[in-house]
N, C-alpha and C positions, 0 to 999 in steps of 0.2 A: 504493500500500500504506500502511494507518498503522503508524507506528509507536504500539502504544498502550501500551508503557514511557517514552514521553514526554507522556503524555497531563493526566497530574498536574502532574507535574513543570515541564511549560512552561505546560503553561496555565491552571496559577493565576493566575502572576505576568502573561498576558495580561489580567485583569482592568482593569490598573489601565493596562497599554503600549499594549495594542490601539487602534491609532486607524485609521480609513477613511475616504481621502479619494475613493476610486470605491466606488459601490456595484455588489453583485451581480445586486442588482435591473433595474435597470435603465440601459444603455451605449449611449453614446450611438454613432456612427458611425467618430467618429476614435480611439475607443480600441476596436474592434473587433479591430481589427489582432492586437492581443497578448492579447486575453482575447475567446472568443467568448459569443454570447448566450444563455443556456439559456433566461430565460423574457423575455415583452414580457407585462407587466400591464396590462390595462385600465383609462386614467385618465380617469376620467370629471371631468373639467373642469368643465361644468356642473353638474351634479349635485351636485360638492362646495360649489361657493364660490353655487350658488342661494338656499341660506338659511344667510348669512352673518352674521345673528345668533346661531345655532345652533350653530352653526360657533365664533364667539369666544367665545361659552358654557361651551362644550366646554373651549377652550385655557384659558380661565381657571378652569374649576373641577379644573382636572388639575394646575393650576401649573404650565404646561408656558414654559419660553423662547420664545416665538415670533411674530414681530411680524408679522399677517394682514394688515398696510397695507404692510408690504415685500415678503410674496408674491404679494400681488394686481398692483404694479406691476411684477412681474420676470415675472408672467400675460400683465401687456399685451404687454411688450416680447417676448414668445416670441409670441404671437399677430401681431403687427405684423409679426415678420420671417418666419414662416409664411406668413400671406398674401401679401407679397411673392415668398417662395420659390414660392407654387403660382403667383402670378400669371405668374411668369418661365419655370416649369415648361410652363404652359398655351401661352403664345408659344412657345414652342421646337414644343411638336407641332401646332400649327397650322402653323408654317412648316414642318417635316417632312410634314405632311401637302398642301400646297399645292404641295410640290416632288414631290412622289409623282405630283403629278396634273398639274402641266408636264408631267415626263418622261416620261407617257403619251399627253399631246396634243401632242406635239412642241414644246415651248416654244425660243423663241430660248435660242440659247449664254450671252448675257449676262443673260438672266431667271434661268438656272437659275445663277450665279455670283453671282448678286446675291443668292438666296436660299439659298446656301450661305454665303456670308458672313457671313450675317445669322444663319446657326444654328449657325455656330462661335463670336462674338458673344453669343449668348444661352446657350449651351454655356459658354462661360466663367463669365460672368456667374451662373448655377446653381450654378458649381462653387464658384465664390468668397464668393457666399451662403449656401452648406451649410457649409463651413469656419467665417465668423463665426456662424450659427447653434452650433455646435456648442457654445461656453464661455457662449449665453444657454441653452442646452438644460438643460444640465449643472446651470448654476446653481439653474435654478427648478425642474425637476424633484427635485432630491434636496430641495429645499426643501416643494417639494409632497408628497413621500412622508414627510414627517414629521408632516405634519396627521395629526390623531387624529379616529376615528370621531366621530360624534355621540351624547352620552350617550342612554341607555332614560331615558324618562320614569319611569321610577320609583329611576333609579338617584338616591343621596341627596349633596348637597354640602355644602360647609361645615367639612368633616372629622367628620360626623357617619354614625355608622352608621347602618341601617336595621333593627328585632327581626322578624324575620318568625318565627320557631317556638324554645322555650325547653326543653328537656325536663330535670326535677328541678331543684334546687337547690345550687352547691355549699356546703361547710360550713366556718362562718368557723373553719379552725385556724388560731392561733397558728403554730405549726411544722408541717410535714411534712415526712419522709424523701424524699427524691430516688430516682428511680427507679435510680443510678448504686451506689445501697448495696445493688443486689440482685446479687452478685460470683457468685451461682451461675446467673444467666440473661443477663446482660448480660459483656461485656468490652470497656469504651468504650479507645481509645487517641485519636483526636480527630475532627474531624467529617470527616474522611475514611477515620476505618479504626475499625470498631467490629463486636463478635462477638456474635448472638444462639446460646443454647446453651439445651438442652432445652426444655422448653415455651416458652419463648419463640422461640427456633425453628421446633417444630412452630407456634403461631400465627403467626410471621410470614405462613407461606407457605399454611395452610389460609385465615385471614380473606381473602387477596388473591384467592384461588380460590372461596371461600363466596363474597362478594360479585358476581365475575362471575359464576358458573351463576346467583344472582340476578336478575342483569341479565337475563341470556337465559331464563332460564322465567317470570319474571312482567312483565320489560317488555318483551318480542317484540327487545334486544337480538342483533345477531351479534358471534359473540367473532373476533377478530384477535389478529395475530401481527406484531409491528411491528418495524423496523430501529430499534436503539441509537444510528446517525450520522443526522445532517440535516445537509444543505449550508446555507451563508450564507443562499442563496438563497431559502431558505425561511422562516428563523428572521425575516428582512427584510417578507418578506412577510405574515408575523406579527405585526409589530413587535414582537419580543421582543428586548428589550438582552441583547446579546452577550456580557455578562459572566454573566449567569445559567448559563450553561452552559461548560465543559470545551475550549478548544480542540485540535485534535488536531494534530497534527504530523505528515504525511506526508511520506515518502520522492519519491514521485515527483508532484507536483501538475501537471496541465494548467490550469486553472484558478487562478491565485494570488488571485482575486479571490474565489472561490468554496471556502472553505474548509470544511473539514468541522468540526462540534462532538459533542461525548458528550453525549446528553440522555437513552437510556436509553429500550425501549421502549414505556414507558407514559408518554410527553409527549404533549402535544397537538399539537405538529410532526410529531413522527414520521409520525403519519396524512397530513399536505399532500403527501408528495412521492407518494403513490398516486391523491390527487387533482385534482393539478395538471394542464391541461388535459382534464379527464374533463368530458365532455356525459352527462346520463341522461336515462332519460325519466322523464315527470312520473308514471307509476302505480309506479314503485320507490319516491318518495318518503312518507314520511320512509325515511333510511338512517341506522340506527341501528347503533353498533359498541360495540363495548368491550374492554377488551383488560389484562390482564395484564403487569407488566412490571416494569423499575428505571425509577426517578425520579434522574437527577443534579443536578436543579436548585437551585440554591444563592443562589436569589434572596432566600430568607428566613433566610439563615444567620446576621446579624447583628440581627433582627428578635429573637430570643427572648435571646438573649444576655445578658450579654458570655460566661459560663461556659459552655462546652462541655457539650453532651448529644444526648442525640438528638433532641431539640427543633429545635437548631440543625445535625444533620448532614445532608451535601450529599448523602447517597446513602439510600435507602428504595426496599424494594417498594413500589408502588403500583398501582391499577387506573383507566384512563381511559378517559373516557366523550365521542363523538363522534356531533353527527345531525345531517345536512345536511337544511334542508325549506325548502318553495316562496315562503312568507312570511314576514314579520314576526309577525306573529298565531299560525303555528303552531312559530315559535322560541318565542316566549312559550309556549306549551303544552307544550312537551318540555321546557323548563327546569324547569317547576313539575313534570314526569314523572319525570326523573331527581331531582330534589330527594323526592321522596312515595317514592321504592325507598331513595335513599340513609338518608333518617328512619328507615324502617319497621328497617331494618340495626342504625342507630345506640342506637334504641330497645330493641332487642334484648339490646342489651350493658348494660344497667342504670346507666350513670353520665350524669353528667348535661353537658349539648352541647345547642350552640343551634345556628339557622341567623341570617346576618344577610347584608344586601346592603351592602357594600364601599364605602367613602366613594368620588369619583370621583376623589381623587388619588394613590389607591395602585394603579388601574388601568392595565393599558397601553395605551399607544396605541390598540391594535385592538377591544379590551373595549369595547362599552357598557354593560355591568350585568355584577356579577358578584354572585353568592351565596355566601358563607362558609360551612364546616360547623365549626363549633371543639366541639372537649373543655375541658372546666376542668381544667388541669392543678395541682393543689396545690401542688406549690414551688414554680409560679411564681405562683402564687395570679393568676391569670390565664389566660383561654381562649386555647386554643392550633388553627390550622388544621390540619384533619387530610383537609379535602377543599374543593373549591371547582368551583362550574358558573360559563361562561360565556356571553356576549350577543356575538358579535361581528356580528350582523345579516350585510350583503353583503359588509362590508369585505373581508375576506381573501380570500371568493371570487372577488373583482373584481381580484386579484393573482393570482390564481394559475390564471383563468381553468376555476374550475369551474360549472357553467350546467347547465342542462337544455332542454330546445326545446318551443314551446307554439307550434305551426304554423308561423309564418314567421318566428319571432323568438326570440331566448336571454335569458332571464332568471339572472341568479346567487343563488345557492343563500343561504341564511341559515342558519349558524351555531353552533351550543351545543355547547358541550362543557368537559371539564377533569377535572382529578386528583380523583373522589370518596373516595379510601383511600389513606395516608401512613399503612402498617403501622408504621413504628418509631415518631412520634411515639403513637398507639392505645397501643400496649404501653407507653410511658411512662406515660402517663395512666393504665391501668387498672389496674399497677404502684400509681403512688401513692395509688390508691383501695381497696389492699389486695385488689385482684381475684384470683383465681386464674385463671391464663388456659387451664387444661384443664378450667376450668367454664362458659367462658363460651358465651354459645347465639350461636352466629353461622348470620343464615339463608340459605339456599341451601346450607348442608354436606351435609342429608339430599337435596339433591334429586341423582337419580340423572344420571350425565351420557351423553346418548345415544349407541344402537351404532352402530358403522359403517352397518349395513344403516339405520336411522333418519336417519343424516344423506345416506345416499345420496338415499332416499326425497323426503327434505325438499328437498334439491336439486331433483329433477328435476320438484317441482312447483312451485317457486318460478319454472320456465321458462314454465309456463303463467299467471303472473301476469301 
């Protein structure tokens, strides 16, 4: 059960205490015992460290701590006692299997003693190899889950952003009013507890709803209904640092490795645990979702800052946007997809916002390109994100074991998704642009949302797909 009257309360200050020295990702044999395993990721070994230029590319254009000439030698050393391990493994059932077949041709008394010996012997020997395998297992693996994807070739380094689309101008004021001086729409108390009232209100929750029926009539989008908790095990699998999110305190944990966070149903985790071990076939793809929801994430709170507003609060509706497809090439195409709906929206609302792709060191781990959508926010005379798509190519699917099958073989799915709408930051921005927010044209409000009998409809021929 959670307790989630201790949800704030404890796990802020887990921000800064939270430390993990087992992951939930992945456990090794002898810590099985007291925490079992929910997922085994596919670590693709070769794959990673193949092009190892790329690779240290990547660690140095993220700024990342991490020395690729100490994981590659703690590589060998788990490969070296592997092989020894299968080699002793393989003895063992060869002599199990040669004693199988004495015992059948009638072998002398002392053949089959002598080959019993020899496989309690090698039986030992096994057991006592998996024992010291287990602290070189431990080591290189949680070392290896920390490597970061390989940057998109178009993602930009250096600390420099990338302009991909600009729309209007903002205008050089001297001063502007803060969106916090509107005491009949807003009631901020601090980035955890703040009141939308009348029209800002009513917009919060239509622009979150305009934009997904959006999604699903003009970009072939299905809408979802996401869980508020994600386990460790996921947020891991994501490489998302643990402190961006809420930790929860539960009453009764099986699991102590495997804790639960508040992220709020419109994160881009929330979707992993539906598709963690899911196989499809290749004619469903693209599988395109999108979904309604709260945002808790709190990774940009000190980003807009230091003064509290809703610039910098940890909670907002939001709408997030997920498509799993077959390649590289057509993650590329559904990024620039959802980017061409999320504009047309943006546009709509007459202030002016750009898109730009994300230097590589403010990415995570898992990202290889990310796209920004920012507003110019006047008092802080600075653009502010209000949405962002990502690139995670196969990474995360190859943790969490999502795939589809192409005859005799599984391929892992590719990637794109993320929060295109952070309703409270919008209403800030269009707030200090003197917008009135029961005029503004947000599209997908008029489109009708269809009947029972329509979605039944639509179901049962999506079976003949």
């Amino acid at each position: 059960m959670f307790s989630l009257r201790n949800v704030l309360k404890k796990g802020l200050s887990a921000r800064n205490t939270c430390s993990r020295n087992i992951s939930a990702l992945y456990i090794t044999g002898d810590k099985a015992n007291e925490n079992y395993v929910t997922l085994q990721p596919y670590l693709d070994f070769k794959g990673t460290f193949s092009d190892r230029q790329s690779l240290e590319q990547s660690i140095a254009s993220r700024g990342l701590d991490i020395a690729l000439e100490n994981v590659l030698s703690k590589y060998q050393k788990y490969e070296t006692h592997h092989a020894q391990l299968a080699k002793v493994a393989e003895e063992r059932e060869a002599v199990t299997k040669r004693l199988k077949e004495l015992t059948k041709a009638g072998g002398t008394a002392e053949q089959l003693d002598e080959l019993k010996e020899s496989g309690k012997s090698l039986r030992n020997d096994l057991k006592a190899l998996k024992q010291a395998l287990y602290p070189i297992e431990d080591d290189f693996i949680h070392d290896y889950l920390h490597l970061p994807n390989r940057l998109h070739e178009q993602c930009p380094t250096g600390g420099q952003e990338k302009l991909l689309y600009r729309h209007g101008l903002p205008k050089l004021e001297c001063e502007s009013t803060t969106h916090l001086a509107r005491h009949d729409l807003i009631h901020f108390v601090d980035n955890n507890r703040y009141y939308m009232m009348d029209q800002a209100a009513h917009f919060d929750v239509n622009a979150m709803q305009s934009l997904a029926r959006y999604f699903v009539a003009q970009g072939d989008f299905i809408q979802t209904a996401n869980p508020d908790f994600v386990r460790c095990v996921l947020l891991e699998a994501n490489a998302t640092p643990l402190a961006d999110y809420h930790l929860v305190q539960e009453e009764h944990l099986q699991n102590k490795i495997n804790t639960a966070y508040l992220t709020g149903g419109a994160a881009f985790e929330s979707y992993l645990g539906a598709m963690t071990r899911l196989c499809v076939y290749p004619s469903v793809l693209p599988l395109r979702y999108v979904c309604c929801g709260r945002s808790y994430n709190r990774s940009d709170t000190e980003l807009y800052g230091p003064t509290p507003s809703l610039y910098t609060a940890t909670q907002t509706n939001a709408v997030q946007s997920f498509v799993a497809t077959l390649s590289a090439n057509e993650a590329d195409c559904q990024l620039e997809h959802i980017l061409n709906l999320a504009t047309d929206f943006y546009k709509a609302l007459g202030i002016p916002f750009r898109v730009v792709y994300a230097s590589a060191e403010t990415l995570t781990p898992a990202e290889s390109l990310r796209a920004v959508i920012e507003v110019y926010a006047p008092s802080l005379q600075r653009y502010v994100c209000v949405g962002r798509i990502s690139n995670y190519g196969d990474f995360v699917s190859k943790r969490i074991l999502f795939s589809t099958r192409r005859e005799k073989h599984y391929d892992f799915l590719h990637l794109v998704g993320g929060p295109v709408l952070y309703t409270s930051r919008l209403i800030a921005a269009l707030l200090e642009h003197g917008v009135r927010l029961e005029d503004c044209k947000l599209l997908g409000s008029s489109i009708q949302k269809p009947t029972q009998q329509q979605q039944d409809l639509q179901e049962f021929k999506d079976l003949f797909k």
